[in-house]
N, C-alpha and C positions, 0 to 999 in steps of 0.2 A: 515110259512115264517118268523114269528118273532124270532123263536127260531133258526133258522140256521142266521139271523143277529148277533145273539146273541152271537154264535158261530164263526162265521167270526169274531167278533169283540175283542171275548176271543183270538184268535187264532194269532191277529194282535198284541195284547196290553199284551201280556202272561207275565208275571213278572219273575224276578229273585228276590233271597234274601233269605228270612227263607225256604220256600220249592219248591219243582220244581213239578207245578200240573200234573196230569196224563191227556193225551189227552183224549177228548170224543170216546167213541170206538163207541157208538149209536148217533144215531137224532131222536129222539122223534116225529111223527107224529100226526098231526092233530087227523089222523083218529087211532091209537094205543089210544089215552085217550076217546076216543068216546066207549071203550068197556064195558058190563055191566058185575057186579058179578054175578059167575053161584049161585045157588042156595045151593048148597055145603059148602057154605062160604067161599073156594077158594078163592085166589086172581088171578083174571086173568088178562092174557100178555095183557099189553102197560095198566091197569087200573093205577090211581092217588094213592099214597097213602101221603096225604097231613098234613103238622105238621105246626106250628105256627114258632116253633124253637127248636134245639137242644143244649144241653149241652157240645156234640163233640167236638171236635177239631175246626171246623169250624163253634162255636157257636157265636150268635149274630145278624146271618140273618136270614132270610125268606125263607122256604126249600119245595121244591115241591118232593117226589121221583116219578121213574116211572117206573114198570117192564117193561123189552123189550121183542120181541120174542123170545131170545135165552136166557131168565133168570135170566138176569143181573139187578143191578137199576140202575137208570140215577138219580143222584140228581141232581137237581138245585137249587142255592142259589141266594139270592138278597139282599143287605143290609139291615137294617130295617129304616135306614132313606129315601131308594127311595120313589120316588115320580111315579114312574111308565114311567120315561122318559129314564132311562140310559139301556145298554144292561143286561141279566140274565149273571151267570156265571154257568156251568156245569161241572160237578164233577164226575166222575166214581172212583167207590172206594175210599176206607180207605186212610186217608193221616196222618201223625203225625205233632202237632206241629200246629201253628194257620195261616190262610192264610196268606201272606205278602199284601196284599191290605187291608185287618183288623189288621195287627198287633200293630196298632198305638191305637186300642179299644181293653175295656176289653169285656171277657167274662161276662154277669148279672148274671150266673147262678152259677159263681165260685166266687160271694160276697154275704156278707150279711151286712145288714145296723145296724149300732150300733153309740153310742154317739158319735166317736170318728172321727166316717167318715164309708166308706164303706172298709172293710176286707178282704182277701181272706179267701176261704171257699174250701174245697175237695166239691165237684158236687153232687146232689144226686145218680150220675151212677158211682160214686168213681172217675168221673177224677180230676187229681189235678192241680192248678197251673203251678208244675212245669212241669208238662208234656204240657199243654195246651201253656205255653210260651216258650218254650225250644227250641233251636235253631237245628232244623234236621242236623243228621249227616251221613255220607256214608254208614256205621255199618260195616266197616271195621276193621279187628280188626290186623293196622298198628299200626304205629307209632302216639301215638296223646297225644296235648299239648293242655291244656285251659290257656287262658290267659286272669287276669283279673285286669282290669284298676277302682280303686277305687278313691274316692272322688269326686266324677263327684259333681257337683251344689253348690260344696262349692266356686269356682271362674268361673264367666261368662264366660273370655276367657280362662280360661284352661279346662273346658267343651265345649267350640265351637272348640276348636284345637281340643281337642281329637275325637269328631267328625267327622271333617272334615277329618282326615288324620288315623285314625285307621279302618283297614277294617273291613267287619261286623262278620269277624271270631272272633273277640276281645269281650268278655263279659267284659258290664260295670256295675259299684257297682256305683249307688245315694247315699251319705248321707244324711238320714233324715233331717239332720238337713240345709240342702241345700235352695239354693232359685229357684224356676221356675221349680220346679222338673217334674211338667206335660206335660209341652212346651218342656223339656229336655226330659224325659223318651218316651213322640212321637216320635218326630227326631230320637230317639235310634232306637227305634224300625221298622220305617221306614225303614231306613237306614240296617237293619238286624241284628241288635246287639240282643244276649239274656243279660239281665238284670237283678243283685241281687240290693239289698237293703241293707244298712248299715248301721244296729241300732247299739247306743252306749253303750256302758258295762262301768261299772267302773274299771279304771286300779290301781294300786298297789299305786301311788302315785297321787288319786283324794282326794282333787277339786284342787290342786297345776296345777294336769294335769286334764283340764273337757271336757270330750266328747263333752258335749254341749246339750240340753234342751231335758228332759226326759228320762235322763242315768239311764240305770237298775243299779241296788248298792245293795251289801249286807246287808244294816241295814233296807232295807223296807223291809216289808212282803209280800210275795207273791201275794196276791191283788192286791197291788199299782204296783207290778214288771211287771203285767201283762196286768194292767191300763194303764203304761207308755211304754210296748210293742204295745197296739194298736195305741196309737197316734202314735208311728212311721209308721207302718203297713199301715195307713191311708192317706200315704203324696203322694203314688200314688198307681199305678196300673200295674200289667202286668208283676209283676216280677217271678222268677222262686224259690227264695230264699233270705233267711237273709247271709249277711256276717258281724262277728263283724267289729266295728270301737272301735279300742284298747279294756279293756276288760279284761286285766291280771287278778286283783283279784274277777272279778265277774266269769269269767268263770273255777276258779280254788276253788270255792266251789261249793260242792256238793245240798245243799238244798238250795243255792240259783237259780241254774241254771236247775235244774230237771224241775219244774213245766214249766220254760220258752220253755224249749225243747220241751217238750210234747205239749205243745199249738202248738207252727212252727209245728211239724208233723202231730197234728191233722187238722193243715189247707190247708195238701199237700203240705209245701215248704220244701224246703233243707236246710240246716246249712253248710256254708263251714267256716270251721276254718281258719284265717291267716294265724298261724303258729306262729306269734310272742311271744304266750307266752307259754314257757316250763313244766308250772303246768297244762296248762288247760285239765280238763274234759269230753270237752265236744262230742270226739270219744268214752270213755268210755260210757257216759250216751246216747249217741246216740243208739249204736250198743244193749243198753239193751232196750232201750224201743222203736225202730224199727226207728226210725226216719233215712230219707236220708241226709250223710252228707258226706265231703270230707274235707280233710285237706291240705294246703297248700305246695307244695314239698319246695317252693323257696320265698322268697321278693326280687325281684330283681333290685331295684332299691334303697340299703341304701347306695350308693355311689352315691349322684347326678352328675354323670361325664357318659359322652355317652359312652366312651372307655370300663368303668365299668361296664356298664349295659350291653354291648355287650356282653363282658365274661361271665357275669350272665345269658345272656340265651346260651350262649353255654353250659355252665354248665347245663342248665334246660335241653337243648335236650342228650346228653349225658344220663341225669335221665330218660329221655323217651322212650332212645334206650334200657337202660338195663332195664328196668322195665315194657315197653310197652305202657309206661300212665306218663305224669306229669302235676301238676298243680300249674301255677307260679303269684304272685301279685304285682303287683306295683298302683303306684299312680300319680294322671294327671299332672305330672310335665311338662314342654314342653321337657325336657331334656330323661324322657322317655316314650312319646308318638313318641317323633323320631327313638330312638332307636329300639323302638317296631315295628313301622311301618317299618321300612325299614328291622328291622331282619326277621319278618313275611316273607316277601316277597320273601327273602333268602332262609329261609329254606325250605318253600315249594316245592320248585325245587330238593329239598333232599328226598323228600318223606313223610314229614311231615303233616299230616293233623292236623288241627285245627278245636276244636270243641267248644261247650260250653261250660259251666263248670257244665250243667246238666248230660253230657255224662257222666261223668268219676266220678261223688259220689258213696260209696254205697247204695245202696237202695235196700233196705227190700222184696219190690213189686219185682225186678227181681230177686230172691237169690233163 
């Protein structure tokens, strides 16, 4: 009786946002977990097979599985903070991507704790980051544009505007160097946003022009470069990848930016290039040492005029009609979180799907 509550109550309260769960195809009975293993070793129909927690996609709760008569497993999940008062949640099959009722928590199993704070880590079952955050997509293989809105937490209310009014198709970029990035990267996530991170690089004319506190730079050593990658890495959680914040002359040397790369790839996340700077590297060093990364089609917004930025994403989907794929960035201006909101909305009705910006990288793993 408790788990068909449990079930009603899934079935009332079903979410929208990151992914769309699969209905329960079984109801798990009393009398199915009452069954005993044969002697065989066998696992037999409707027995428990019971975990603490998994590293999956839908890691972070409490998982019961259950073979049914016909073969199948019933998981059911439960927070790990219940207290035993709220209803279970049931799961048939493989889903991608992390529940949207969890997506506001990390996965424990895809950090590791160091000086700096807690890190992302690839999984001991190899899932990474960005897969485990990544915003599910159709798998369509239309017309599709990611669209990413950087500088989130550098200004309170141009982070709660873009909030507010960008829909959750929109990937948001934190600046490290941001404030309230925690309380900000929840609500993101809530709300169904996928999420990069925007660590600072040094550009061609620092400290004149300075990122801001813990800029990777060419004249440290590799050490320190990677010291002052984690404290960025550290300011939250739950993201799918690094995207620079400026960065011309760091990312347009080669032995500066190698070792950096290799670390982001070894920790499962993505590198998506801006695009702003015409020396950079960092598709070449990607592509040799496997790391998943994507480069920027567009900045769509270096004319802060609405009219401007309009044209700039017609121009973006035009790149996406001939090409089948584009990926455009802008910054939380109010001037184009309008624009964006209201073009999104447009073009959708054309056909245009919108995805993450994990869709459309290359990545090594599926090649």
């Amino acid at each position: 009786m408790a788990v068909l509550i449990g079930v009603s109550a899934w079935t009332v309260l079903r979410p929208t946002g990151l992914i769309e769960p699969t209905p329960a195809a079984e109801t798990v009975t009393d009398a199915a977990n009452s069954a005993e293993k044969p002697e065989n070793g066998a696992t037999p129909t409707g027995s428990k097979l019971t975990k603490p927690q998994t590293s999956g996609a839908l890691s972070g709760a409490h998982v019961k599985e259950t073979l049914t008569n016909d073969g199948s497993v019933v998981t059911t999940f439960s927070p790990k903070q219940r207290d035993g008062d709220g209803p279970a949640f049931i799961e048939v099959g493989g889903t991608k991507g992390q529940d949207p009722r969890m997506a506001a928590f990390p996965n424990d199993a895809l950090l590791e704790d160091a000086p700096e704070g807690r890190l992302p880590i690839t999984g001991p079952d190899g899932l990474r980051p960005m897969d485990q955050y990544a915003r599910p997509w159709s798998g369509a293989r239309g017309t599709r544009i990611a669209l990413v809105v950087g500088g989130l937490g550098l200004s309170q209310t141009g982070t709660q505007n873009a909030l507010r009014q960008l829909p959750p198709e929109i990937t948001m970029a934190f600046a490290a160097s941001g404030n309230s990035l925690e309380r900000w990267m929840q609500e993101a996530r809530r709300n169904g946003h996928e999420i990069l991170l925007q660590v600072p690089f040094e550009p061609f004319d620092y400290p004149d022009n300075n990122p801001g506190p813990h800029t990777l730079r060419v004249g440290l050593d590799a050490r320190k470069n990677l010291s002052e990658l984690r404290s960025s890495l550290a300011r939250i959680t739950n993201y799918t990848g690094i995207m620079n914040f400026l960065g011309g002359r760091f990312l347009s040397d080669a032995d500066a930016l190698e070792p950096v790369m290799r670390d982001i790839g070894r920790r499962g996340l993505l590198f998506l290039d801006d695009g702003t700077s015409a020396q950079s590297l960092t598709g070449t060093l990607a592509e040799t040492i496997g790391v998943p990364h994507g480069f920027a089609d567009m900045v769509i917004d270096t004319e802060l005029d609405r009219t401007a930025i309009l044209k700039k994403l017609d121009e973006l989907e035009r790149i996406a009609r001939r090409n089948g794929s584009a990926i455009g960035v802008a910054s939380a201006f109010d001037e184009s979180v309008e624009a964006i909101s209201q073009w999104a909305d447009e073009a959708g009705t054309r056909g245009i799907e919108f995805v993450g910006v994990s869709a459309l990288v290359k990545d090594p793993q599926q090649q």
